[in-house]
Structures are given as C-alpha cells and as structure tokens.
N, C-alpha and C positions, 0 to 999 in steps of 0.2 A: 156465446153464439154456438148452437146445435152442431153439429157435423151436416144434416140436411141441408140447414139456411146456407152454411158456407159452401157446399157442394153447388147450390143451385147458383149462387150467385158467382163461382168462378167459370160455371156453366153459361150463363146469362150474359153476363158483362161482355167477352168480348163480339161475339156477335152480335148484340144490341148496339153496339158502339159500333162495329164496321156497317153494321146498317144506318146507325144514324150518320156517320161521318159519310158515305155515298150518300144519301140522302140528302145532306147538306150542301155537297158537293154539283148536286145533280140539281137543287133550285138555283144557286148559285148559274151554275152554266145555262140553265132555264130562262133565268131572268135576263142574262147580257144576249142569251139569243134574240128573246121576245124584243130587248131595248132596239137591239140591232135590225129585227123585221122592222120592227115599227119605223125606225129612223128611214130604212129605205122606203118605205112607204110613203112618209111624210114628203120623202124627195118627189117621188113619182106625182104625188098630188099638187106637193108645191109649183111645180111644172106647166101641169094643167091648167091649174088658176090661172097661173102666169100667160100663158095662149089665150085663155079668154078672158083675164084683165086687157091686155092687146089689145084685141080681137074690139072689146066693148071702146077702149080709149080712140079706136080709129072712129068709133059714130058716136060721139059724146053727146049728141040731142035724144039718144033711146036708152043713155047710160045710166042708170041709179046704182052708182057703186057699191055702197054703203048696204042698197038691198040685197045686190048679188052676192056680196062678200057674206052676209050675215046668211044667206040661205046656202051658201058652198059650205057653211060651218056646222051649220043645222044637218046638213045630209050626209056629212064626211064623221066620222068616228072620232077618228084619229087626228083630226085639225081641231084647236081650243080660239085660235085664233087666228087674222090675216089681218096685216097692215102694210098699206101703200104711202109710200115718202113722196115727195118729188126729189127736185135735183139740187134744194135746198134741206134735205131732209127733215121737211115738216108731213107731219101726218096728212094726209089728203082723204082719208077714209079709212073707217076700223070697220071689223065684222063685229066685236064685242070685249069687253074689258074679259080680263084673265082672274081668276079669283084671289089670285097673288102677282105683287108687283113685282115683271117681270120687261127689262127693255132688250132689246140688243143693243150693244155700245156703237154710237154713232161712227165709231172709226170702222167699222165691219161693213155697215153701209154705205161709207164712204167709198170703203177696197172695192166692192163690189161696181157699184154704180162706175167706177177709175176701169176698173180692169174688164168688166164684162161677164164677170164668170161668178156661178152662186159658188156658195159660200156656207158651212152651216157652221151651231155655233149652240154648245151644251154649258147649262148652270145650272149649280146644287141648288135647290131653296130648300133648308132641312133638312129632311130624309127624301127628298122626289128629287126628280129631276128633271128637267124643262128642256128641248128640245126647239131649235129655232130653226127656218131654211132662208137664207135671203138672194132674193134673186134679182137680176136688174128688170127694169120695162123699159122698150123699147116702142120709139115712136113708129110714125108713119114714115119716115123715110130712114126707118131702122136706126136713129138716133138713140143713146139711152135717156129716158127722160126721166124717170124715177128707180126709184129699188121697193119691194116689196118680201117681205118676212112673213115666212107662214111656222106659227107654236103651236106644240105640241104638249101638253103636260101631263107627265108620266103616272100621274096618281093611280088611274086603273090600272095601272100595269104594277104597280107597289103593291097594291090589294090583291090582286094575284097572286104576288109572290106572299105574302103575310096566307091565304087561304093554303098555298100550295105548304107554307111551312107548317100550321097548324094541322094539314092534311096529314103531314109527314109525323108529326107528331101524337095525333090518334092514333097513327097505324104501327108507332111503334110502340104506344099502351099496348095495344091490341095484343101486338107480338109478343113483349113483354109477361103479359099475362098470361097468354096461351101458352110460352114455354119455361111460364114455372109453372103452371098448375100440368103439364107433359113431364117436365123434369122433374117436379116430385113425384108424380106416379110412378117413374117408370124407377127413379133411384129406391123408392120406397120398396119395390117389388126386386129390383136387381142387386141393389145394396145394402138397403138401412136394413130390409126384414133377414138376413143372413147374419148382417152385422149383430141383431138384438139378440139371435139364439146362440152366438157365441156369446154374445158377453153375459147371457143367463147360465150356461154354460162355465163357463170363468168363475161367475159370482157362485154358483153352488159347488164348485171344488175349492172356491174360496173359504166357505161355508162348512168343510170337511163333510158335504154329499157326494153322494154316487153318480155322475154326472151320465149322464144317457149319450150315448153317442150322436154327433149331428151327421141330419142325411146327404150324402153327396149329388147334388143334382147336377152341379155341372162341370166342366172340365177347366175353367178359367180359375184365376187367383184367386176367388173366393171358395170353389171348392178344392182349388191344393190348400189353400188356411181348413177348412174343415176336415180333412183325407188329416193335416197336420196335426190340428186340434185334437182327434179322435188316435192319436197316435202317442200323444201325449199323454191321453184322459187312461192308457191302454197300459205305459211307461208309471205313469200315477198310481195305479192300481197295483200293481207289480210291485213297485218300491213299499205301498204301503204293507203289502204283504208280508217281504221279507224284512221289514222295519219292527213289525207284530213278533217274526220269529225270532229276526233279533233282540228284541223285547223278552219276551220270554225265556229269553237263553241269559240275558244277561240277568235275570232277576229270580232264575234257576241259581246263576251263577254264584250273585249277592245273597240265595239265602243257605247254598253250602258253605261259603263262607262263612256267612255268621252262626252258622251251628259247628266250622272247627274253630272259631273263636271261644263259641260256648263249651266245648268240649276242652279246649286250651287251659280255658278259664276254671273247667272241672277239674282239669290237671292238676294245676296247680293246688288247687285248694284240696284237692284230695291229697297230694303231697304233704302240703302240709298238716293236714288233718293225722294221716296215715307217721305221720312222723312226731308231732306233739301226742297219736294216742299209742303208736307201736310201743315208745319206750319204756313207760308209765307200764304199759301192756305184759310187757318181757319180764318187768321187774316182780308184777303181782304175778308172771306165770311161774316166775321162780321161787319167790313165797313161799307160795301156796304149793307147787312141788319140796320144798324142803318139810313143810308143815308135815305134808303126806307120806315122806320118808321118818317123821320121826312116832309117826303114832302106833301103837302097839297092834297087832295081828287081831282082827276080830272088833279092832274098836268102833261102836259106829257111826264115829264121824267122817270116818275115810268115805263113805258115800257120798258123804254131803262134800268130801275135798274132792272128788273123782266129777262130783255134776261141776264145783268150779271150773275145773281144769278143762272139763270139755266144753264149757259156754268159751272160756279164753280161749279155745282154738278156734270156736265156729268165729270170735270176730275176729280172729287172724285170719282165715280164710278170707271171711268178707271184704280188708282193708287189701287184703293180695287179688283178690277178685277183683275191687274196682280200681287199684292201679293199673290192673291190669284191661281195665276198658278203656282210660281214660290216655292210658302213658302214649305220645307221639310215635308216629310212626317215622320211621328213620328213612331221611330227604333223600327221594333218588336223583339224584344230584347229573345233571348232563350237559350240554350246550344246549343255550338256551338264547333264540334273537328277541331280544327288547322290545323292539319292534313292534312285532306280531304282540307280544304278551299285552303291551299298550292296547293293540288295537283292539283286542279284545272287551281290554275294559273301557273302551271309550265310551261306548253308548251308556254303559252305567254310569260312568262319573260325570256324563254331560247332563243325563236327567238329574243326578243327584245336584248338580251343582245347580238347574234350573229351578229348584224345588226349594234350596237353599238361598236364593237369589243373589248367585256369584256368579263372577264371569270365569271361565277355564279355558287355559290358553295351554295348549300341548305342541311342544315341541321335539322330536325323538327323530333325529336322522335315520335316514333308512341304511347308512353306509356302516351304522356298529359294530364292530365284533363282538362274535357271541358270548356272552358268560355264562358263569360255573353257577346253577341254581337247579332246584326243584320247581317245577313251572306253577302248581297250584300254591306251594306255601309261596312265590315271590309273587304271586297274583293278592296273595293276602297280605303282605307286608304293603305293597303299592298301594293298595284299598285303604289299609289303616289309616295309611300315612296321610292320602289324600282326604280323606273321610275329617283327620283331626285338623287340617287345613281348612277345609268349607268349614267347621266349628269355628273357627279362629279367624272368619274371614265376615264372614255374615253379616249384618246384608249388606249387598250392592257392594262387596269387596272384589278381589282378584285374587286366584289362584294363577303359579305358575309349575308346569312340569316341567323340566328340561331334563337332556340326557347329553352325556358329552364322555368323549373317548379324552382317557386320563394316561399317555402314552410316557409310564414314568419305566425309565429300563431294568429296572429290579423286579418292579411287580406293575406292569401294566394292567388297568381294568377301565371300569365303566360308573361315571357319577350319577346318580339321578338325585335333581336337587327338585324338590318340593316346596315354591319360596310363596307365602299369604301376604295379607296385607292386615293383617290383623294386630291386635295391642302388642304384641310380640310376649317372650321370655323374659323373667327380672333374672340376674345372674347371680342370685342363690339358690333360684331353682331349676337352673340347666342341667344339674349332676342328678336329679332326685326325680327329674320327670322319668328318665329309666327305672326308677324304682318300682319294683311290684305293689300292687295297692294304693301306688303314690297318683293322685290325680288335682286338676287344679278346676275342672272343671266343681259344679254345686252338687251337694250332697244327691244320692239319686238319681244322677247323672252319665257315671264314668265309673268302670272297676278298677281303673289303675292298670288296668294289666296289658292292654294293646301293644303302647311303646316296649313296656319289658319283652312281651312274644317277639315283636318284628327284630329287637336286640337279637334274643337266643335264638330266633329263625335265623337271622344272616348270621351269625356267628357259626351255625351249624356250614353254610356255604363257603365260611373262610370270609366271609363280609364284614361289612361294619355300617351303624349310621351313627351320626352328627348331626348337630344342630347351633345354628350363628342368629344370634338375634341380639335386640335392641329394644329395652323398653318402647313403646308407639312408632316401632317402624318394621311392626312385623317378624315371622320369624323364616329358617331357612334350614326344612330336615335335608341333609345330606347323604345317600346312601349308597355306598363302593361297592362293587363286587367285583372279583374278579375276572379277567379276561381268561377264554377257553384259551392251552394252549399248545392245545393237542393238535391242531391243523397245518401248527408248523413245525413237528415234528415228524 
C-alpha cells in the first residue's frame, strides 16, 4: 500500500465514520420521534371517532357503522384500522381487515371497558410495529357499553426510515468520494510531489551523482527536510572531496613506499653484487699490478697492463657509485604516537583490503605511549606486514591490527600484533621467512626480501618482530618497539 492510499484513508476514515455514526444516530432519534408523533396523533383521532361513534350510537336508525368506520379510515392517514366490541367483546363493526393479523388481547379491553379510561397498546410483527388505542363507548345515559380500538401500522413510517438511511448512505458515497479525490490533490501538491524530489534526490547520491539542490518553498516540515537535505547534499560533497585528497595522499603515499622498497631491494642486491664482484675485483687488481711491477722499462705490454688497471677502477668507481645511491639512509629516529601513524595509513589498507576482499578490523587505543621510530620507515614496516596479511588472508578472510601497551619494568614498549586468518606458517619455515630471498609465496610472485627489511628496519629502532602460527589457524606477526623514555626524564 502507497504512502497516498494510506495517507488518504487515515485522512478519510475517521470523519466518514463520525459522520456516519451521527447519522445513524440522528435516523435512529428520527424514527422514535416520527413513532412518537404519530402515536399521539392516532390518540387524538382515536378520540374523535370515539365522539361520533357515540354521537351515531344515540340515533341508531341513521347509523351504518361499518360505512362510517370504513370512510374515517379512507380519510385519516394514519388510522389502518377501527373496531368496535360490545360489552361481551364481540366485534360489532370493522372498518377493514389489517394486512397482517393483528388483535389486541381481550384482557386490554376488558381493563378498559372495567375502568373507563383508554388505554394503548404496541406489538412487534417483524420488523414494523403496530400501534393500537382502545377506548370505552359510552351509552346514552353515559353507561359503558362497548370498547373500541383504533391500529395503526407503522410500515410507512419503516419506509421512511429505510429512505432516510439509504439517503444517509449516498450522501456519505458522495462525501466519501469528494474527499479522496480533495485529499489526493491536495497531498499530491502538499506532500507526495516534495516527497518524489527528495527521494529522486536520495536515489542519485545513491547513484554516486551530483544531486541538485531541492528548492525551499515553504517554511513547515517539509521544507526544514529539504533546507536539511540540501545540507547534507553540501556535507556529501565536501566529504567526497577531502576523501579524493585523501585518496590521492594515500596512494602518493603507497607509491613512495614502494619505490623505497624497490630501492631496499636495490640495496640489497647491489650489496651483494658489489661484494661477490669487489673481491674477485681487488684480486685481478692486484695481479695485474704485480704483473706491471715486473715487466721491463719500455716493454710494450705495460700499456695494455695500464688500460687494465684503469677499466678495474672505472668499475670500482661504478660498484662505490651505486652503493652509494642505493645504501639506506640512517633512521631519524624520535617519538613517534602510533596512533596518528595508523591513521594515516587507514585509508590505504581499507581500499587495499576491499580490493583483496578481506575484512580489516583496526584497533590502536588513542591512550599509547609514544615510541622510538623513524615515522616513514615504520609506516613501511606496518604496510609490509599488513600487505603479507591480505596475501594470506584472501578471500573473504579477516585481518586483525591491534596495538597494546607492553608495561614490562625493564624495558616497557608498544606490541602491534598483525593476526590473518589465513593457512598459517608450518614450523620449519618460521626461522627462514626472515630470510633474504626466502619467499613462500609462487615463483614471480615475492622477492623474499620484505620480512628481512621490516627485521633490519626495527632492529635499526632497537625493535623486534615475531611471528606464532599454526598450520590452518592463521598466522600472528608481532612487532615490539620500544616505548619513548625521554618524557619521564
């Protein structure tokens, strides 16, 4: 059911019901008045007759009862019938049969005819009701000589009320109709058509559009919901904004990172490069300088030992050149709140984690103490770590961060435990995942070298990480740092 239909019909109902229920109310009281005219009417008549039934009974040689009666019936409305008893209560004269058999009970006319005084006297037949008067007659020397009963039978007055209720009943179609087709014009115009542009509204910010401000026409509820709407739509816009530059900051963020990883990763392998060719290097420079010391003044191969000697230094230079592009730069190391550094990379690890379809559950009390770190290398140790977690969690896993203050009195710090829901660690190769080059991940995959940096990154801060797992229950990196403890000094 629409919101219109119910609107109208909570609209409708109770008015149409206090109208019908007065209405009902007012035939009702309609009908026991008309019963009540009538009844005294019938008395007033019954009366009448009565005088000149009398009247006729004192010259009974010019009397045809039977005609007078049937023509006071003929003329009168409201009389159905007249019957005169005598003092045996046998009928002496009718005006005419009743179209339903109707008597008054001989004890009624007995009372009467005894005491002298009318008498009336009502019976249901069906749904009508019949209406009797009975009166005595009295002779010529004021004796009572008979009783006489004048019916009435209320059928046109039933009809009446059956018109007056059916009356009642078109007029409240009538009403009916007239204010629903008022009540929807006027909600349509007052409410439904304000209602449709907010919810068009709704559905196109629902939609990720640009949603047009709605116009404020008036000052009631509907236009504080739109003044609200368009406050929202204003609030909406704003958040999307600074959501885009946090976007962008964070994936600035994710891509210096990954180029001091690549760089990390240069390191290294330049290391070792610079170290399997230096020695090899030193040995042929030495050679080749002894070879040069022993050959005779003028000979001329010392040019050809002078061009070696000087290629062996150009690639010493070049292997001193790129350690020296590549070698870490040394951690400036300060107080650093968790916290913040978290909040930082939330927005990345929440897309990263939605893109990975895992759920990330962060938890990092605001109440930490600060620890001892370099802020961008522990922004890249927490990336690693969290990064090989969505690997190990995927899909439709669970990552967890927590952080928890580790209040040990020797060396108090700060845990961030990193816990997946992935196949976990087998525990011969828990000691080897810090290993350089060591990876579990498939060929083309993984350079091995992540977990070894984020080692030699917190080792540089005095840190440490760990890791607790369980074949198919996940695994749990652990990483300490220490707490700043300069603030209480």
């Amino acid at each position: 059911m629409g919101l219109k239909l119910r609107l109208i019909l909570v609209l409708m109902i109770p008015p149409i019901l206090v109208v019908g229920v007065y209405g009902l109310i007012r035939v009702r009281a309609g009908r026991a008045e008309l019963i009540a005219e009538t009844e005294r009417n019938v008395v007033l008549l019954a009366k009448a007759v009565q005088a000149r039934v009398e009247r006729g009974l004192r010259d009974p040689l010019t009397l045809d009862l039977d005609t007078m009666l049937a023509d006071i019936v003929r003329d009168q409305e409201q009389i159905d019938r007249i019957r005169v008893l005598d003092r045996r209560l046998r009928p002496t004269a009718t005006s005419s049969e009743l179209s339903i058999r109707h008597d008054v009970p001989a004890e009624v006319h007995q009372r009467v005819a005894e005491t002298g005084q009318g008498e009336a006297f009502s019976a249901e037949h069906g749904k009508t009701q019949v209406f009797s008067y009975v009166l005595p007659i009295r002779g010529a020397r004021a004796g009572v000589v008979g009783t006489m009963d004048v019916t009435h039978h209320m059928a046109k007055i039933e009809e009446r009320v059956r018109a007056a209720t059916w009356g009642l009943v078109v007029r409240l179609t009538l009403l009916a109709v007239s204010m629903t087709l008022l009540t929807g014009l006027v909600l349509q115009r007052v409410v439904l058509r304000p209602l449709s542009r907010l919810m068009q509204g709704i559905r196109g910010l629902g939609r990720g559009e640009s949603a047009q401000p709605l116009p404020v026409e008036r000052r009631d509820e509907l236009g504080r919901l739109a003044e609200a709407f368009n406050t929202m739509v204003d609030q909406l816009q704003a958040a999307r904004r600074q959501l885009m530059v946090e976007t962008e900051h964070a994936l600035d963020l994710e891509q210096q990172l990954r180029h001091s990883a690549t760089l990390a990763v240069a390191g290294r392998l330049a290391t070792g490069v610079a170290h399997e060719i230096g020695t090899p290097l030193n040995i042929i420079s030495g050679e080749v300088e002894y070879i040069a010391g022993h050959l005779p003044a003028g000979d001329g191969l010392r040019a050809e030992v002078d061009v070696i000697l000087e290629q062996i230094d150009r690639i010493s230079s070049m292997i001193r050149s790129l350690l020296d592009t590549v070698r870490p730069v040394k951690p400036e190391i300060q107080p650093i709140a968790l916290k913040d550094v978290v909040d930082r990379l939330l927005l990345l690890l929440e897309h990263t984690a939605r893109r990975h379809g895992v759920t990330l559950d962060v938890s990092v009390p605001g109440d930490l103490p600060p620890v001892r770190a370099d802020r961008s290398q522990l922004q890249q140790v927490i990336i690693n770590v969290v990064m090989n977690a969505f690997e190990a969690a995927r899909p439709n896993g669970k990552v967890q961060l927590l952080a928890r203050h580790v209040a040990h009195p020797e060396c108090p710090g700060v845990e961030i435990e990193v816990r997946d829901t992935g196949p976990g660690v087998l525990p011969s190769l828990r000691q080897r995942i810090f290993e350089p080059f060591f990876s579990t991940k498939p060929p083309g995959e993984g350079t091995g070298l992540g977990l070894p940096i984020c080692r030699d990154i917190l080792e540089d801060f005095g840190g440490d990480i760990t890791v607790e797992s369980a074949p198919g229950e996940g695994a749990s990196f652990v990483i300490w740092l220490a707490e700043d403890r300069a603030r209480d000094r």
